[in-house]
C-alpha positions as CSV (number, residue, x, y, z in Angstrom):
1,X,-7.1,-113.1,-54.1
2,X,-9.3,-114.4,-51.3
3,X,-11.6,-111.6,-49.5
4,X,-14.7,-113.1,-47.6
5,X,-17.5,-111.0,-47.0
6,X,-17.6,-111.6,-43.4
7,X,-22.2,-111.2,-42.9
8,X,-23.4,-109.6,-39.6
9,X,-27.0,-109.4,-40.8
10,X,-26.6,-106.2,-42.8
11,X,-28.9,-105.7,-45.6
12,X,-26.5,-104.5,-48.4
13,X,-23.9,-107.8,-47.5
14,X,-24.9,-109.1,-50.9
15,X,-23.7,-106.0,-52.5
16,X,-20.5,-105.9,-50.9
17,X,-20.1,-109.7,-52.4
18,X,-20.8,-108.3,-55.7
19,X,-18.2,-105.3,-56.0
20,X,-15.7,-107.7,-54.6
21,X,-16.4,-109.9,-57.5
22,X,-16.7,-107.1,-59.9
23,X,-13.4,-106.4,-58.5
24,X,-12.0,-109.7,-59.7
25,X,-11.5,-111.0,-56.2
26,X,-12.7,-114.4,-55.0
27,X,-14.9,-113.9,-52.8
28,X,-17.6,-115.4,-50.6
29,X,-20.0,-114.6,-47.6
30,X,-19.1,-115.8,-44.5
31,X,-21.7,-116.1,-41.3
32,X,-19.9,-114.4,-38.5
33,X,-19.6,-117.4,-36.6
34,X,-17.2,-118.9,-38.8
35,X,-13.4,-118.9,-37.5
36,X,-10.8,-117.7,-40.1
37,X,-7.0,-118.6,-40.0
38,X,-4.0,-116.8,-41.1
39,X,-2.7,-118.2,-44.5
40,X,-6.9,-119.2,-45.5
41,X,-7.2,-115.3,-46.5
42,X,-5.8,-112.3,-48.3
43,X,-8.2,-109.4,-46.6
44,X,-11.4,-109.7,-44.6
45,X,-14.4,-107.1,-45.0
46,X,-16.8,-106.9,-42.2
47,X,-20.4,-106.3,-43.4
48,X,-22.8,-103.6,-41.8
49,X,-25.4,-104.7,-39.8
50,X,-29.4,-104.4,-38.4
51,X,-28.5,-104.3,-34.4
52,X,-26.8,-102.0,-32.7
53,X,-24.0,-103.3,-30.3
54,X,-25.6,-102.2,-27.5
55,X,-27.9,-104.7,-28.2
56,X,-27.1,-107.9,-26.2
57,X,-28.7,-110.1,-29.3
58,X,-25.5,-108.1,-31.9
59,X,-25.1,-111.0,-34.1
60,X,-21.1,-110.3,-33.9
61,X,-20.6,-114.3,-34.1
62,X,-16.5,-115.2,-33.5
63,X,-15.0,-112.4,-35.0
64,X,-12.9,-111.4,-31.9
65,X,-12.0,-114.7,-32.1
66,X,-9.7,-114.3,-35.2
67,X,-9.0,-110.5,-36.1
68,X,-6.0,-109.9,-33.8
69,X,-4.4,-113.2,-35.3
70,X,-5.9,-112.6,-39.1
71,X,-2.7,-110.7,-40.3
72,X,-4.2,-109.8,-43.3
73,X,-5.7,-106.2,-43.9
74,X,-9.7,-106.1,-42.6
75,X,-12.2,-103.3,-43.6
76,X,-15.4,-102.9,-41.4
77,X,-18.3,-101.4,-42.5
78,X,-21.1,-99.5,-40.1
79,X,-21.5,-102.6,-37.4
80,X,-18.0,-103.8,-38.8
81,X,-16.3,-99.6,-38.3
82,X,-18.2,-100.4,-34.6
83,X,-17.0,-103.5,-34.0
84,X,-13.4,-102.8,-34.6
85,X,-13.5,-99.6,-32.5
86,X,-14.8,-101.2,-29.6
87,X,-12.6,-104.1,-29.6
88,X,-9.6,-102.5,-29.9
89,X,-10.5,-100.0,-27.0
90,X,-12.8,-97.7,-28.3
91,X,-16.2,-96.9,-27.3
92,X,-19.3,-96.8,-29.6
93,X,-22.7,-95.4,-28.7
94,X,-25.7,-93.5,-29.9
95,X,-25.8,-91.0,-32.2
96,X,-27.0,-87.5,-30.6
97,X,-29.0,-86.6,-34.8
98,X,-28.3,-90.7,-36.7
99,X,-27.4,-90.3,-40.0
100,X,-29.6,-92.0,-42.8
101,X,-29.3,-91.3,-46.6
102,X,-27.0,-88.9,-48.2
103,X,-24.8,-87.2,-45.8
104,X,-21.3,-84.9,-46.9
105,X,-18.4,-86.5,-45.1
106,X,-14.9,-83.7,-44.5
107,X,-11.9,-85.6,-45.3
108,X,-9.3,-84.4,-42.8
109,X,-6.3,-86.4,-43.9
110,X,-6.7,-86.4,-48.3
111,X,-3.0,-87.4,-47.9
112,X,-3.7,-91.0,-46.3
113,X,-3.8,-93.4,-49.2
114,X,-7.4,-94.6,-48.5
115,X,-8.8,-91.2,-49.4
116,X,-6.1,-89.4,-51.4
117,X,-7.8,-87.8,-54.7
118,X,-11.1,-87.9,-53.6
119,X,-11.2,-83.9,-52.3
120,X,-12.1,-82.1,-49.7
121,X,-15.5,-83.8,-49.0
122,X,-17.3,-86.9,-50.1
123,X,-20.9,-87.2,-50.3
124,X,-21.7,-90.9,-48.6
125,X,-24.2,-93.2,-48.1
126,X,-25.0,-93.9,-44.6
127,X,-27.7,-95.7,-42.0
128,X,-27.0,-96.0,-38.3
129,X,-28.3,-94.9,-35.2
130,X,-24.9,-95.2,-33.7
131,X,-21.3,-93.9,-34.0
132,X,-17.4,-94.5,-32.9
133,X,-17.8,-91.9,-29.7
134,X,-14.4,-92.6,-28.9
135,X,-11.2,-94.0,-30.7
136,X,-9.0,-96.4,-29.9
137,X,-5.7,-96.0,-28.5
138,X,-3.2,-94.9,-31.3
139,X,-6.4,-94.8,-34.1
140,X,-6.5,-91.9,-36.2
141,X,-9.7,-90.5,-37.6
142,X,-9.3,-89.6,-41.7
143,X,-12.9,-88.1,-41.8
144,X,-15.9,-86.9,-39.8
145,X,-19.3,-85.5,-40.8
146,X,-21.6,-83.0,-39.0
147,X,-23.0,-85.4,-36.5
148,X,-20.2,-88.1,-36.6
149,X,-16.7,-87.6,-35.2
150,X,-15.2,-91.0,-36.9
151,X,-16.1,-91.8,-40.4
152,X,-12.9,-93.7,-41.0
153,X,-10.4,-94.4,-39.2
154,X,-7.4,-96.6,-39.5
155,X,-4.8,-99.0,-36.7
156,X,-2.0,-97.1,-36.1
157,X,0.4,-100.0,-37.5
158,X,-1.4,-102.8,-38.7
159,X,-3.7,-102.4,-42.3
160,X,-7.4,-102.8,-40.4
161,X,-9.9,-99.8,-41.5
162,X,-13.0,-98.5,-40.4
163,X,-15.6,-96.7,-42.2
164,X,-19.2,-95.7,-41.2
165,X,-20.5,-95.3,-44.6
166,X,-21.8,-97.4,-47.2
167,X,-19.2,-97.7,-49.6
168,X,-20.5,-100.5,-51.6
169,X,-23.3,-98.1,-53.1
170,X,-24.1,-96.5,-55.8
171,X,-24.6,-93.2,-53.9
172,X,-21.1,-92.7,-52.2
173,X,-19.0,-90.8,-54.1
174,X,-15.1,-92.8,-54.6
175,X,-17.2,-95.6,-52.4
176,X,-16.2,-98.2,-55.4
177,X,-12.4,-96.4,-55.6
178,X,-12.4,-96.8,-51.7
179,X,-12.9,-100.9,-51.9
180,X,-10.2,-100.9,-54.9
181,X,-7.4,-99.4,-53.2
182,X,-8.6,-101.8,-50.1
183,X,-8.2,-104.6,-52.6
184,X,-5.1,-103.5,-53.7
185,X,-3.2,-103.3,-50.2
186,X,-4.7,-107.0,-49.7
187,X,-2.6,-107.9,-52.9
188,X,0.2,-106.2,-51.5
189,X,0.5,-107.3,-47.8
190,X,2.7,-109.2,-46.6
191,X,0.5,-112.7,-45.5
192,X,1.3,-115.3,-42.7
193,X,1.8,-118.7,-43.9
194,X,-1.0,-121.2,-42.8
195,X,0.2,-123.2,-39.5
C-alpha cells in the first residue's frame, strides 16, 4: 500500500507521515513539485499548508499536473481541501471569522461512508484564514461548521476528498478513524496499470 504524503509546507506534514505509517501503509513525503504516475501509487494525501492560495508564492508545485490522471483516491487537507476545490471549479477565499483551535463541525450526510458512525457533530482541529466559498460542479458538502460552509466534501464519481480540518491530530474526534477508512478505499480501488 503506497500513499505519499504529498508536502505543501504545512506544519503538521510530518504527522500525517506518521499516522500513515502507524496505519501500516508505506509511505513517504513528497515535495509538491514531484510528478506522480498512475500505477506508482495506491492513494495520495495532500498536506495542509502556511500560504493561502491567494497568495501568488502558494507552494502548490505540479500537483495539477497529475491529479486528474492519478486514478487513485486523493485526500486533501486545509491547502490540499483548497486546492482541490479550486481546481475542479470551485472557488476558495477568506474566511469572514477563520477558524483556529477546536471548532464543532455538523455532519450533514452521517450516511456517507467517510463519516458514518461518528454522530451528529465532530469536534475538529482546525487553522486557516480561508475556506471552500464555493463547490465545484457536481461536489457535495458532508459537513460544515459555524463559519465554514465546506468541511468535507467529496467528487461526485471519482474517490477524491476534501477536508478543512486537521485530521491527523490528536484533538479531532474520529480524525484517526477518518484516515483509516481513507486507507481502506485506497486498498480497495480499482488502480490503473503503470504505462
Amino acid at each position: 500500500m503506497r500513499i505519499p504524503v504529498v508536502d505543501n509546507g504545512g506544519q503538521w506534514t510530518h504527522r500525517e507521515w506518521r499516522v500513515l505509517r502507524d496505519l501500516g501503509v508505506d509511505t513517504r513525503i513528497v515535495p509538491n513539485t514531484e510528478l506522480l504516475r498512475p500505477g506508482d501509487v495506491d492513494g495520495v494525501l495532500l498536506s495542509g499548508g502556511a500560504l493561502s492560495l491567494e497568495d501568488s508564492e502558494a507552494p502548490l508545485g505540479r500537483i495539477g499536473d497529475w491529479v486528474d490522471t492519478i486514478g487513485v483516491p486523493v485526500l486533501g487537507i486545509c491547502v490540499g481541501h483548497h486546492f482541490l476545490a479550486r481546481h475542479f471549479g470551485g472557488t476558495v477565499g477568506r474566511a469572514p471569522a477563520p477558524e483556529f483551535g477546536r471548532v464543532e463541525v455538523t455532519v450533514d450526510r452521517p450516511d456517507h461512508p467517510l463519516l458514518s458512525g461518528f454522530g451528529p457533530t465532530l469536534r475538529v482541529w482546525e487553522s486557516h484564514n480561508d475556506h471552500v466559498t464555493r463547490l465545484p460542479p457536481g461536489w457535495r458538502s458532508l459537513a460544515h461548521s459555524a463559519s465554514c460552509p465546506v468541511q468535507v466534501m467529496v467528487h461526485p464519481e471519482r474517490p477524491i476528498f476534501g477536508v478543512q480540518f486537521h485530521p491527523e491530530v490528536e484533538h479531532t474526534e474520529h480524525g484517526r478513524d477518518l484516515l483509516e477508512r481513507f486507507v481502506g478505499r485506497c486498498r480497495t480501488a480499482p488502480h490503473p496499470t503503470p504505462k
